[in-house]
PDB file of the backbone (N, CA, C, O) and the ligand in Angstrom, with CONECT records:
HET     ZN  A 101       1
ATOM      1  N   UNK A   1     -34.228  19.996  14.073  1.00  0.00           N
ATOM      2  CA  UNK A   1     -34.606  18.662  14.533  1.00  0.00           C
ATOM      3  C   UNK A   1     -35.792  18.736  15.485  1.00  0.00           C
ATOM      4  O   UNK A   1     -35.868  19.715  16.227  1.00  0.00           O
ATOM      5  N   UNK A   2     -36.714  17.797  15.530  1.00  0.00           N
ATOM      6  CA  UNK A   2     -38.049  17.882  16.022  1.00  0.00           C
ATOM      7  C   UNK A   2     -37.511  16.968  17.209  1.00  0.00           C
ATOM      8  O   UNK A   2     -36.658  16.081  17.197  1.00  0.00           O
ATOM      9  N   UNK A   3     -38.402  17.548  18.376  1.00  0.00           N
ATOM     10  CA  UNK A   3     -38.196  16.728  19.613  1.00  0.00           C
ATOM     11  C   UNK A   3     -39.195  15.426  19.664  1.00  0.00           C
ATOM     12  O   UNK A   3     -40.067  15.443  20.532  1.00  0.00           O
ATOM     13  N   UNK A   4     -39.134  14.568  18.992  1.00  0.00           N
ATOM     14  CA  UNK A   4     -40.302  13.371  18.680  1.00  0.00           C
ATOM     15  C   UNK A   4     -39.861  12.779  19.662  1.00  0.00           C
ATOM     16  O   UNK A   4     -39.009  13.086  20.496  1.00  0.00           O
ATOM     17  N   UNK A   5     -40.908  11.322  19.425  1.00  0.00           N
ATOM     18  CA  UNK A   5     -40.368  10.259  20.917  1.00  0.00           C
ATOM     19  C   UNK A   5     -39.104   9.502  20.336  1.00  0.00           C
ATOM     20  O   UNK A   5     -38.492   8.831  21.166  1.00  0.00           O
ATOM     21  N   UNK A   6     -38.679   9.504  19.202  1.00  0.00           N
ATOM     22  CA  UNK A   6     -37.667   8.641  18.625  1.00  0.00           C
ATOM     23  C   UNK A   6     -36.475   8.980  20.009  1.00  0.00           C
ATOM     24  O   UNK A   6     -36.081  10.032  20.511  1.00  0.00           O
ATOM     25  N   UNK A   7     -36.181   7.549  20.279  1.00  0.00           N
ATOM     26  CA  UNK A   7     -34.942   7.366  21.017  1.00  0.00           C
ATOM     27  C   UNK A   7     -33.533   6.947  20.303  1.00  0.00           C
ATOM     28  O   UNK A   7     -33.400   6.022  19.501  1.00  0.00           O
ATOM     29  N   UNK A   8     -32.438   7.889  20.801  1.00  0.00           N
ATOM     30  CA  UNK A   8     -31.242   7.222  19.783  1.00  0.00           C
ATOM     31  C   UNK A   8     -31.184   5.888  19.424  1.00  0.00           C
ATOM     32  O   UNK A   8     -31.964   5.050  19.877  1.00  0.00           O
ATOM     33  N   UNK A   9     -30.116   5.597  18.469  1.00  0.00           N
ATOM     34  CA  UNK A   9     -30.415   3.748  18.334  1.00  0.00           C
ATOM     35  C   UNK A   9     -29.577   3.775  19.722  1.00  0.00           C
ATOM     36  O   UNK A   9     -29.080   4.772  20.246  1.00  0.00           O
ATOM     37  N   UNK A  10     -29.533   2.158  20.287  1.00  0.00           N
ATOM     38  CA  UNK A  10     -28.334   1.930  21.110  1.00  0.00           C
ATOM     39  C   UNK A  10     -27.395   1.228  20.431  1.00  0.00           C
ATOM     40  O   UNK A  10     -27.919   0.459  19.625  1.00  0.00           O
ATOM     41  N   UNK A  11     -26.444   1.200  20.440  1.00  0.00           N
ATOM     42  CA  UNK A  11     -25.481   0.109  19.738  1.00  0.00           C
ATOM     43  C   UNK A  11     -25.690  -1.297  20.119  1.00  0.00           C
ATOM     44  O   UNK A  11     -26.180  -1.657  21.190  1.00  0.00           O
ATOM     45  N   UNK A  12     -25.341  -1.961  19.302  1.00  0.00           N
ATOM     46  CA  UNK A  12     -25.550  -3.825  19.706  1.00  0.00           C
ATOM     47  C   UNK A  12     -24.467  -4.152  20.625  1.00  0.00           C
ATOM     48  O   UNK A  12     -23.517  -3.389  20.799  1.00  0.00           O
ATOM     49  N   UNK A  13     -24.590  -5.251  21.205  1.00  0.00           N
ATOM     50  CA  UNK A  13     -23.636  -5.250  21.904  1.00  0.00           C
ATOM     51  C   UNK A  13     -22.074  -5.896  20.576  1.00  0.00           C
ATOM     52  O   UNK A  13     -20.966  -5.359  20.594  1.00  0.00           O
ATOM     53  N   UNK A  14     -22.348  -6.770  19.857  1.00  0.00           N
ATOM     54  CA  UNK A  14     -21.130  -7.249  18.801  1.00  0.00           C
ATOM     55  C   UNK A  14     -20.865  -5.809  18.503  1.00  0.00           C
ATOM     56  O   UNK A  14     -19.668  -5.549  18.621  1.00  0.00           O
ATOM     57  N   UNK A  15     -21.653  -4.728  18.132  1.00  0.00           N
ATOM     58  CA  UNK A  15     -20.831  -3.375  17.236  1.00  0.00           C
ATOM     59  C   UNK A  15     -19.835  -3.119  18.165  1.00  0.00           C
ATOM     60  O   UNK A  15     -18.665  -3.064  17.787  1.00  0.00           O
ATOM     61  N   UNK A  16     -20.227  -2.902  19.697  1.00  0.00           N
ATOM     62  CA  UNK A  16     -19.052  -2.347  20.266  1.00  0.00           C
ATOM     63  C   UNK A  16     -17.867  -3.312  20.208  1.00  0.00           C
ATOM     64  O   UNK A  16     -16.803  -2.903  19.742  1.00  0.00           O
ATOM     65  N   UNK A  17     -18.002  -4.765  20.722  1.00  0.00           N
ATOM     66  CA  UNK A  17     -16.679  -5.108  20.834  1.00  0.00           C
ATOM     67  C   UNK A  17     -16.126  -5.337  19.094  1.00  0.00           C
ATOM     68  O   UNK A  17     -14.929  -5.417  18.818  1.00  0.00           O
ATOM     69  N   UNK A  18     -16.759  -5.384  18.492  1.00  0.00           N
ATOM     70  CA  UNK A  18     -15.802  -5.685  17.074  1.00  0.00           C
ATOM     71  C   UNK A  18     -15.556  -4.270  16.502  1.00  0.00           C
ATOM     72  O   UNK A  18     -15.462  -4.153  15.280  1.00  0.00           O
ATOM     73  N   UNK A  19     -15.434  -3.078  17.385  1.00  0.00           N
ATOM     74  CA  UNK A  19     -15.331  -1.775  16.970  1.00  0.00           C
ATOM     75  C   UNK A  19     -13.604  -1.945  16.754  1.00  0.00           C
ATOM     76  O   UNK A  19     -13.173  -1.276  15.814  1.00  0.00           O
ATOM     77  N   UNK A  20     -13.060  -2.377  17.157  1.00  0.00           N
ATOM     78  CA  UNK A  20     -11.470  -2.337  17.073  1.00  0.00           C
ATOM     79  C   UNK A  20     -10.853  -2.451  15.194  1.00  0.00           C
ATOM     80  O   UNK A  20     -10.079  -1.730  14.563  1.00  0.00           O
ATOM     81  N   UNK A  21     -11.508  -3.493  14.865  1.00  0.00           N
ATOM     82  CA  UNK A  21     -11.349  -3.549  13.868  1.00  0.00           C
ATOM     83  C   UNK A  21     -11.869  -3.155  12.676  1.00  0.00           C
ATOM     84  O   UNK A  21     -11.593  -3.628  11.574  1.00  0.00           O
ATOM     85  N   UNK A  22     -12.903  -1.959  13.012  1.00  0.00           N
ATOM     86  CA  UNK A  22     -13.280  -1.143  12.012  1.00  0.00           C
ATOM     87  C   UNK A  22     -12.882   0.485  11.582  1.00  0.00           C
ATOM     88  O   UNK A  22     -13.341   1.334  10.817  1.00  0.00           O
ATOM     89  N   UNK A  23     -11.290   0.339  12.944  1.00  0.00           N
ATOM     90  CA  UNK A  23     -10.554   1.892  13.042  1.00  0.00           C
ATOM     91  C   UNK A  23     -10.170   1.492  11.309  1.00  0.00           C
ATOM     92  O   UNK A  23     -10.000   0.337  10.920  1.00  0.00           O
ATOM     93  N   UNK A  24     -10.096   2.562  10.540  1.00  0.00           N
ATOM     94  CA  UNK A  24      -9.179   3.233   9.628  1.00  0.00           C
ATOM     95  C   UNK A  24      -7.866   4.017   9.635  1.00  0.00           C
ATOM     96  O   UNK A  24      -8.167   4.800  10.535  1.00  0.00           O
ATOM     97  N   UNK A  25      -6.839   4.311   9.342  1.00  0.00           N
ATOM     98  CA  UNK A  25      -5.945   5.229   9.396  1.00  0.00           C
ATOM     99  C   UNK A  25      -6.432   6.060   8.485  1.00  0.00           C
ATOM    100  O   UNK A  25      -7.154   5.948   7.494  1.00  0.00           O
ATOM    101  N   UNK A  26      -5.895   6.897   9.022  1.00  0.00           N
ATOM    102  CA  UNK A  26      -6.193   8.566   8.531  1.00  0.00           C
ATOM    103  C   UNK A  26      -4.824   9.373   8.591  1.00  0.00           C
ATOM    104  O   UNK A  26      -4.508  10.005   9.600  1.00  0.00           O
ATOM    105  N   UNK A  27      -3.843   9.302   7.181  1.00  0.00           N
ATOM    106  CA  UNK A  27      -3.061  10.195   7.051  1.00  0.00           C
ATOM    107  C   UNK A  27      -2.974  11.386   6.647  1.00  0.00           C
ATOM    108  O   UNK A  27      -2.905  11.514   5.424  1.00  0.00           O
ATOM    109  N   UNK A  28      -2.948  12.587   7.452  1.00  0.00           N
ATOM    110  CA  UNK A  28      -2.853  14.042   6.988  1.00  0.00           C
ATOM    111  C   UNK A  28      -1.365  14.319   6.932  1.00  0.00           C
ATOM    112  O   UNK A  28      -0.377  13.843   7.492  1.00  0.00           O
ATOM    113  N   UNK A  29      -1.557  15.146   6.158  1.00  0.00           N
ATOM    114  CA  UNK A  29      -0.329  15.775   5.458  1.00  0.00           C
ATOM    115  C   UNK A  29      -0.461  17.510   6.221  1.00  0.00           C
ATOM    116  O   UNK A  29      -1.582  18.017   6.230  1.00  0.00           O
ATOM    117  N   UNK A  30       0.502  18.152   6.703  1.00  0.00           N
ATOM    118  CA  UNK A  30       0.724  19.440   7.515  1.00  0.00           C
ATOM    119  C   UNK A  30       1.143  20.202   5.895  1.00  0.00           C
ATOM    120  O   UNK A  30       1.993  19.621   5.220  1.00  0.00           O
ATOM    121  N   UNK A  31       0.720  21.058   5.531  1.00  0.00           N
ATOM    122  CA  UNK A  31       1.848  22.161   4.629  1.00  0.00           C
ATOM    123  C   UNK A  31       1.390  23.348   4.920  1.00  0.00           C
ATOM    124  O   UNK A  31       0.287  23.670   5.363  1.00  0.00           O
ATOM    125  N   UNK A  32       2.668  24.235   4.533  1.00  0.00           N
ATOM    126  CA  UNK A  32       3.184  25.477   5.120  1.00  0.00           C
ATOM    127  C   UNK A  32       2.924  26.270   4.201  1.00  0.00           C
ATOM    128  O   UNK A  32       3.697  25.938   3.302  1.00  0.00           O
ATOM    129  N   UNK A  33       2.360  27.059   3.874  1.00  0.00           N
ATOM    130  CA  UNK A  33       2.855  27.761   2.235  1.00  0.00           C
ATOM    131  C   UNK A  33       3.535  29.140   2.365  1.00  0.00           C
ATOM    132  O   UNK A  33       3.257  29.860   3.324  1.00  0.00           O
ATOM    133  N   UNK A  34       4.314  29.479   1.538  1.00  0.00           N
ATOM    134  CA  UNK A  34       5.242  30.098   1.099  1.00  0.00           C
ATOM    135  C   UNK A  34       4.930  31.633   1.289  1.00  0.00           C
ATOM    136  O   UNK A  34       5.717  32.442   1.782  1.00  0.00           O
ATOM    137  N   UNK A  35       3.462  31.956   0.750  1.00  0.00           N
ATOM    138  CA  UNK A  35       3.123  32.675   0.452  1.00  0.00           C
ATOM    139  C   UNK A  35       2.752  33.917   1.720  1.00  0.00           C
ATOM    140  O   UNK A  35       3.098  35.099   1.720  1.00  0.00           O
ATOM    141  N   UNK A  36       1.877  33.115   2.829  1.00  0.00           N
ATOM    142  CA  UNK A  36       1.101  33.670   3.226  1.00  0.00           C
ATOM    143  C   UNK A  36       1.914  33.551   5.221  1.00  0.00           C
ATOM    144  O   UNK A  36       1.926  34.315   6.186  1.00  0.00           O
ATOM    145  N   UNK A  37       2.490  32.066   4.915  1.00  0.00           N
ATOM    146  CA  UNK A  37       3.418  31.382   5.927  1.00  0.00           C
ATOM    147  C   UNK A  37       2.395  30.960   6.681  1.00  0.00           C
ATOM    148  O   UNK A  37       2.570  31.192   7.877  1.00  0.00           O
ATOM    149  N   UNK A  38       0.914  30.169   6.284  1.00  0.00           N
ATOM    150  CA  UNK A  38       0.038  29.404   7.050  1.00  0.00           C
ATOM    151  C   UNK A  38       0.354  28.331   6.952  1.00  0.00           C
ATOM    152  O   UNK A  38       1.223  27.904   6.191  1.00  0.00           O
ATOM    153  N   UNK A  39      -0.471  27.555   7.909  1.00  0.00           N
ATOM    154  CA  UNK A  39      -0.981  26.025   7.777  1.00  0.00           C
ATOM    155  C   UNK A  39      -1.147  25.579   7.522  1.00  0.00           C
ATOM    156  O   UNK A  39      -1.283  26.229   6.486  1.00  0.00           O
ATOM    157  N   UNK A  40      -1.451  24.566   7.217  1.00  0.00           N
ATOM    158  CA  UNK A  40      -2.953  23.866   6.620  1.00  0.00           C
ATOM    159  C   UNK A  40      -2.787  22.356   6.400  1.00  0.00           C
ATOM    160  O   UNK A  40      -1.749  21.730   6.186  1.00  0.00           O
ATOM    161  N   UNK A  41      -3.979  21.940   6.495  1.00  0.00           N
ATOM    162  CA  UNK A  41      -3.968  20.328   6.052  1.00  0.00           C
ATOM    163  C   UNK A  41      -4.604  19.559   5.166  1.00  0.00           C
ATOM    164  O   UNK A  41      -5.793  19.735   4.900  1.00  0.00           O
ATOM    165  N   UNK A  42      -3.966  18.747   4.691  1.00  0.00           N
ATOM    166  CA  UNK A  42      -4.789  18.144   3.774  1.00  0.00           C
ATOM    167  C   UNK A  42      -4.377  16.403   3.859  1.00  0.00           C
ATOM    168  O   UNK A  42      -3.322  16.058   4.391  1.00  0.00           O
ATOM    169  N   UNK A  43      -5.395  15.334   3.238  1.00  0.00           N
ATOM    170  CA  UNK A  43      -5.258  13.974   3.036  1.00  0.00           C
ATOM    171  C   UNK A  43      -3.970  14.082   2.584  1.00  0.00           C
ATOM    172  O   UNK A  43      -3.575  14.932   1.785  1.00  0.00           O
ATOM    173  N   UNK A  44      -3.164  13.023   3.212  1.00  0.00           N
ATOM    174  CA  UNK A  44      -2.052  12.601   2.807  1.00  0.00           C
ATOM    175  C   UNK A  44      -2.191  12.123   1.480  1.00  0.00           C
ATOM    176  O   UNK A  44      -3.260  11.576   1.209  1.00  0.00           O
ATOM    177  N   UNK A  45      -0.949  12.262   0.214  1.00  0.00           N
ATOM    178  CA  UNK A  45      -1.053  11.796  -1.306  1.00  0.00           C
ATOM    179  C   UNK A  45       0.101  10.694  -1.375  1.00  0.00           C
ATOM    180  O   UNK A  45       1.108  10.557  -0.682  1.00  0.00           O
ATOM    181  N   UNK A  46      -0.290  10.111  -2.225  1.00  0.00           N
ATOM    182  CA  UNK A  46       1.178   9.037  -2.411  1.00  0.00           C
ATOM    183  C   UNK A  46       2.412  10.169  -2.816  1.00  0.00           C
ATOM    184  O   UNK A  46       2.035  11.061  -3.577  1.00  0.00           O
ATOM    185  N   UNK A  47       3.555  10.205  -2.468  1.00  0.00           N
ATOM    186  CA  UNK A  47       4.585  10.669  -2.708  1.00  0.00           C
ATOM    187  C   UNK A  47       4.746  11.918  -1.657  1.00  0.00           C
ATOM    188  O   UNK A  47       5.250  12.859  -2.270  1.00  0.00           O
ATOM    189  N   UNK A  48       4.526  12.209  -0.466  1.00  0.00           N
ATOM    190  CA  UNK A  48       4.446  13.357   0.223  1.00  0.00           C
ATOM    191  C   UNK A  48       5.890  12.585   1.060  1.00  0.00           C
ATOM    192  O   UNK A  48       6.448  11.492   0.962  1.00  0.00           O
ATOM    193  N   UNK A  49       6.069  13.664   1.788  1.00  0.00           N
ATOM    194  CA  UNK A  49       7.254  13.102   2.623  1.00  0.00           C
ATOM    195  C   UNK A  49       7.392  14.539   3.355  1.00  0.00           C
ATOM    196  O   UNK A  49       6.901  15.563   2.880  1.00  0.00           O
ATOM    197  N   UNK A  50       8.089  14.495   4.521  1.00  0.00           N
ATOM    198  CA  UNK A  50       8.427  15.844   5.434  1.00  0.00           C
ATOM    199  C   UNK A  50       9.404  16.717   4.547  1.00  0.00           C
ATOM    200  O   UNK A  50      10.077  16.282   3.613  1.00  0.00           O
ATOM    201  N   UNK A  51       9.374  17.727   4.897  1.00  0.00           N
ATOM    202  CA  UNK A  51      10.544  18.716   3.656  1.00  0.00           C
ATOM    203  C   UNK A  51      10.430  18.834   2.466  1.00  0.00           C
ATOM    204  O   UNK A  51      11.220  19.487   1.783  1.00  0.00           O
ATOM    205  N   UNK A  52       9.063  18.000   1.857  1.00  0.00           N
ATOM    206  CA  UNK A  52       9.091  17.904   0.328  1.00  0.00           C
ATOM    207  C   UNK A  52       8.683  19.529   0.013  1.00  0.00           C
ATOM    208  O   UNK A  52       8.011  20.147   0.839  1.00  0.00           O
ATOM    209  N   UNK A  53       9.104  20.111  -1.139  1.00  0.00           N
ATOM    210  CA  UNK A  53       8.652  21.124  -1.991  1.00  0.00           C
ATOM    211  C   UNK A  53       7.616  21.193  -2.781  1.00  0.00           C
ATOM    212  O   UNK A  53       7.701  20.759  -3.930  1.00  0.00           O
ATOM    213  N   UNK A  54       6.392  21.783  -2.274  1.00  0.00           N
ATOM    214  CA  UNK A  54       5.440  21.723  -3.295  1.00  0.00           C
ATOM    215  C   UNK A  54       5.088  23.445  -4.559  1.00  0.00           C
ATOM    216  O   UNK A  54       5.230  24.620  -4.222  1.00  0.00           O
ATOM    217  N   UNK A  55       4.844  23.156  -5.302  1.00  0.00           N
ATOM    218  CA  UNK A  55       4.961  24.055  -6.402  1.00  0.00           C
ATOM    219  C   UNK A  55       3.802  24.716  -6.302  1.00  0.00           C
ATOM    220  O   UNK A  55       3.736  25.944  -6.258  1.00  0.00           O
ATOM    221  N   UNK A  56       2.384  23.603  -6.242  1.00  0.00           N
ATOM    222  CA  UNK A  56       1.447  24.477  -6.822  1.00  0.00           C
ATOM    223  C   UNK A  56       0.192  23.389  -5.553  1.00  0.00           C
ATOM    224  O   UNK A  56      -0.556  22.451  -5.827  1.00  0.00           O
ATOM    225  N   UNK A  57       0.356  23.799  -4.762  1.00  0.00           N
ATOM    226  CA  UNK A  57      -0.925  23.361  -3.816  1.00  0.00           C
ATOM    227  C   UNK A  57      -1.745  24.835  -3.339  1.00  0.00           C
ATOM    228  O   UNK A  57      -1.496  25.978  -2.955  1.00  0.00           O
ATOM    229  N   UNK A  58      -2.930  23.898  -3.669  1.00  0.00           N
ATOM    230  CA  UNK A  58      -3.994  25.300  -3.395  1.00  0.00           C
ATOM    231  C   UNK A  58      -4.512  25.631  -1.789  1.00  0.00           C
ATOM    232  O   UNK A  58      -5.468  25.138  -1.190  1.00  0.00           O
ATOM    233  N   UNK A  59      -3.475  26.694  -1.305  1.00  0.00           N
ATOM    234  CA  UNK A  59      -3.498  27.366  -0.160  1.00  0.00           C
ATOM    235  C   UNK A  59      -5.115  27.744  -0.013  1.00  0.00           C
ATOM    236  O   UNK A  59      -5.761  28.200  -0.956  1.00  0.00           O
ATOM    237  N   UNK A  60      -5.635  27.505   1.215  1.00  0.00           N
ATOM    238  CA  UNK A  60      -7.009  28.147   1.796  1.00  0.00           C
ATOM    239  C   UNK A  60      -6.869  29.305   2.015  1.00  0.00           C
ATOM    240  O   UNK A  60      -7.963  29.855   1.887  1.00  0.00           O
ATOM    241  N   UNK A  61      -5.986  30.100   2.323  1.00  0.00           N
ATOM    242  CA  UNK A  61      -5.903  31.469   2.843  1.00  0.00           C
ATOM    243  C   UNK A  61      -5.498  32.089   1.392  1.00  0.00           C
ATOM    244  O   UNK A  61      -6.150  33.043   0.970  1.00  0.00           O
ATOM    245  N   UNK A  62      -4.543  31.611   0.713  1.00  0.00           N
ATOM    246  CA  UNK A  62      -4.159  32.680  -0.667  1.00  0.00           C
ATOM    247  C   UNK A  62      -5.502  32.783  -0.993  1.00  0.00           C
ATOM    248  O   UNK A  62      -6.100  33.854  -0.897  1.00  0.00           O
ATOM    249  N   UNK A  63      -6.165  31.486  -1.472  1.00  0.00           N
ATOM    250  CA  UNK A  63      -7.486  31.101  -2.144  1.00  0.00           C
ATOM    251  C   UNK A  63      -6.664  31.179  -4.019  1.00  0.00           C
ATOM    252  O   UNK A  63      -6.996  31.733  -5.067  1.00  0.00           O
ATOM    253  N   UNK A  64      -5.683  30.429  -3.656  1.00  0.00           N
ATOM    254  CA  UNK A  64      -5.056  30.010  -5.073  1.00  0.00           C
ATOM    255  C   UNK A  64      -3.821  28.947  -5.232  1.00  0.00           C
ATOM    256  O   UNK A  64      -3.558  28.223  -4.271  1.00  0.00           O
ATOM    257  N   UNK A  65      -3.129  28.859  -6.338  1.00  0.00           N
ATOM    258  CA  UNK A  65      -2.158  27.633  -6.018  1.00  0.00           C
ATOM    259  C   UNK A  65      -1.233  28.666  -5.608  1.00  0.00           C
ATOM    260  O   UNK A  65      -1.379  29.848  -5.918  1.00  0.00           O
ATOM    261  N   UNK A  66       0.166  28.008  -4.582  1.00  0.00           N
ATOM    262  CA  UNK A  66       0.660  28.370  -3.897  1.00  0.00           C
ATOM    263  C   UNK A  66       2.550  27.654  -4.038  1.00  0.00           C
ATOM    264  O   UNK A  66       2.591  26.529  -4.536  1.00  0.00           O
ATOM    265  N   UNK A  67       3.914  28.260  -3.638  1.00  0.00           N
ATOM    266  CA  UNK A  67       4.729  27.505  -3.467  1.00  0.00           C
ATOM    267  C   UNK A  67       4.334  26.833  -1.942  1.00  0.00           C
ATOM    268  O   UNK A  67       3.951  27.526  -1.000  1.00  0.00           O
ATOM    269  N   UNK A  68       4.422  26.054  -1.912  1.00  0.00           N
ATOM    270  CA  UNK A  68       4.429  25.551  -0.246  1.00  0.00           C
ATOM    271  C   UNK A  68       5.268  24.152  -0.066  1.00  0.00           C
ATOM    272  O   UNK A  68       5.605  23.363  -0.949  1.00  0.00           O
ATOM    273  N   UNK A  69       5.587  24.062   1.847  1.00  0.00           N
ATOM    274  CA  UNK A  69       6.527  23.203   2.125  1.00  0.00           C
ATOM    275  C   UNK A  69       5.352  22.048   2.447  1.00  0.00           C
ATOM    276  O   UNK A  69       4.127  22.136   2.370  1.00  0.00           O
ATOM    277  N   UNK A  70       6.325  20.791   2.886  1.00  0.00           N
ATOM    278  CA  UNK A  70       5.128  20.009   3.983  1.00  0.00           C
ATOM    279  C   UNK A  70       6.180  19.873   4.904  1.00  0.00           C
ATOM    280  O   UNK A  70       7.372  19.698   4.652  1.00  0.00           O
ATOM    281  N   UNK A  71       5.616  19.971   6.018  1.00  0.00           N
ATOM    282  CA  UNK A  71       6.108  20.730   7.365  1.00  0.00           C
ATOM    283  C   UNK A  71       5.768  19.057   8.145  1.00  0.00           C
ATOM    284  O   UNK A  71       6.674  18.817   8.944  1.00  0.00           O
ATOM    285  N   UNK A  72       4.997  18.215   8.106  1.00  0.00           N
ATOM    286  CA  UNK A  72       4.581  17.616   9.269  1.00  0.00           C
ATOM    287  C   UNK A  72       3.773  16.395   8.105  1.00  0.00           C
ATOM    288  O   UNK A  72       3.197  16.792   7.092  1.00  0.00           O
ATOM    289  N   UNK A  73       3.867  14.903   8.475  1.00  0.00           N
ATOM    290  CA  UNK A  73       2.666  13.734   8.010  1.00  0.00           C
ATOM    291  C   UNK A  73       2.478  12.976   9.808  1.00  0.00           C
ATOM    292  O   UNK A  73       3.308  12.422  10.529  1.00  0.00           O
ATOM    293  N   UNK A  74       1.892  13.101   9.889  1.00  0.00           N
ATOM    294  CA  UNK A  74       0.657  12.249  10.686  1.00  0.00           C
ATOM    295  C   UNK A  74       0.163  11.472  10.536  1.00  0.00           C
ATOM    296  O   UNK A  74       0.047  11.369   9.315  1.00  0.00           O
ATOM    297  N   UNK A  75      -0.474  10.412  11.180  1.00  0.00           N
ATOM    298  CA  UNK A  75      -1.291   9.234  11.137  1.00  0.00           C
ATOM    299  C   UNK A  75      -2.397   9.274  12.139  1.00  0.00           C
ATOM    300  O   UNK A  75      -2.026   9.920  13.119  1.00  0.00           O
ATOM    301  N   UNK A  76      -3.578   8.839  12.260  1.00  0.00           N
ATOM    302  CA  UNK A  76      -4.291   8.944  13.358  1.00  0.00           C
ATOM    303  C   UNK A  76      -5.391   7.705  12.793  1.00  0.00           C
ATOM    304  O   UNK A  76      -5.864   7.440  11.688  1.00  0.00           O
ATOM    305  N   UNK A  77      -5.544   7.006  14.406  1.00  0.00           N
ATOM    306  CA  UNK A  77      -7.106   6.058  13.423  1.00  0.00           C
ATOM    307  C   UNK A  77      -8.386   6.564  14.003  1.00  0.00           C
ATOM    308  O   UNK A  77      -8.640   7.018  15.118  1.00  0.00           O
ATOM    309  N   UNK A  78      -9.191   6.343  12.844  1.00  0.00           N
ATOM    310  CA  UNK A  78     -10.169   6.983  13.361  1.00  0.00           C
ATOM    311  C   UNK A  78     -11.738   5.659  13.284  1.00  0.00           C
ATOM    312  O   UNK A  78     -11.777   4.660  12.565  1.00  0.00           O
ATOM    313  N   UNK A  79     -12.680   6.066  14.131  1.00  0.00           N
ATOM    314  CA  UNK A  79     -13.736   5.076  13.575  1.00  0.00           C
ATOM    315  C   UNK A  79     -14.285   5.766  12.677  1.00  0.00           C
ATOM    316  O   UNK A  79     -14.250   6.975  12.907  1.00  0.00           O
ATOM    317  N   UNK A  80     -15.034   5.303  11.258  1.00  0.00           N
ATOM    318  CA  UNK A  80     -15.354   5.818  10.921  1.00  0.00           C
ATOM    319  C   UNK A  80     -16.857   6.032  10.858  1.00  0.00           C
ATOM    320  O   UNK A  80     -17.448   7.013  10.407  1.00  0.00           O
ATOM    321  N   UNK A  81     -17.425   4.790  11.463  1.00  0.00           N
ATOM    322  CA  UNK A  81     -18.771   4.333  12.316  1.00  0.00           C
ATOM    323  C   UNK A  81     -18.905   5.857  13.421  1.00  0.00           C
ATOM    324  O   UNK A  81     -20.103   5.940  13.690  1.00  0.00           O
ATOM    325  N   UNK A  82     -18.362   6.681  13.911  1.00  0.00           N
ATOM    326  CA  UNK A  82     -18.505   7.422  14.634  1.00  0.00           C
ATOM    327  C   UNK A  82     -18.724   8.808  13.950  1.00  0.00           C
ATOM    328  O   UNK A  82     -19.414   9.750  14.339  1.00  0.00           O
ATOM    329  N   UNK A  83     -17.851   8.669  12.674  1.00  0.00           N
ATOM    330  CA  UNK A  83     -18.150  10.130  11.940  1.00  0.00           C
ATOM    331  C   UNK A  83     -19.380  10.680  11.521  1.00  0.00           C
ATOM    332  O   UNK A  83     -19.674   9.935  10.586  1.00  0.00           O
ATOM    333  N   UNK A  84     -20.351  11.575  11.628  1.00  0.00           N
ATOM    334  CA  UNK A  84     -21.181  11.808  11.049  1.00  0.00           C
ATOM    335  C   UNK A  84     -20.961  12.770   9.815  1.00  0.00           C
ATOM    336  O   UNK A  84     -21.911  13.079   9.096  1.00  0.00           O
TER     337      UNK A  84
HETATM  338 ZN    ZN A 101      -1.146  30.999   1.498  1.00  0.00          ZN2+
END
């Protein structure tokens, strides 16, 4: 990145206060796998639930499909105006 004169934008003043209503939820899904006994996370899927049994989710650490548990679902909101 070049040090030019460009100054960040500033936000308007409406972006900030109508920021409330542009949070999203963001459900992650925790699973465990079987294999390796890591972590990991991924977007929550329709049908996940705590304790469910998964057969064939592709572990980051095996670097293949995997038996694995789901250990943990979460919710969090996030802006998504903030993500780069
Ligand atoms: Zn694994």
């Amino acid at each position: 990145m070049s040090e030019g004169p460009d100054l960040p934008p500033i936000p308007s003043i409406g972006e900030v206060l109508g920021r409330k209503e542009h949070f999203i939820q963001k459900v992650t899904t925790v699973i465990r796998c079987k294999q390796c006994e890591g972590k990991y996370t991924r977007i929550f899927q329709n049908g996940d639930y705590t304790f469910k049994k998964l057969d064939n989710e592709n572990c980051p650490e095996c670097k293949k499909k995997t038996p694995s548990i789901i250990v943990e679902i979460y919710s969090e909101w996030i802006n998504p105006k903030k993500e780069k």
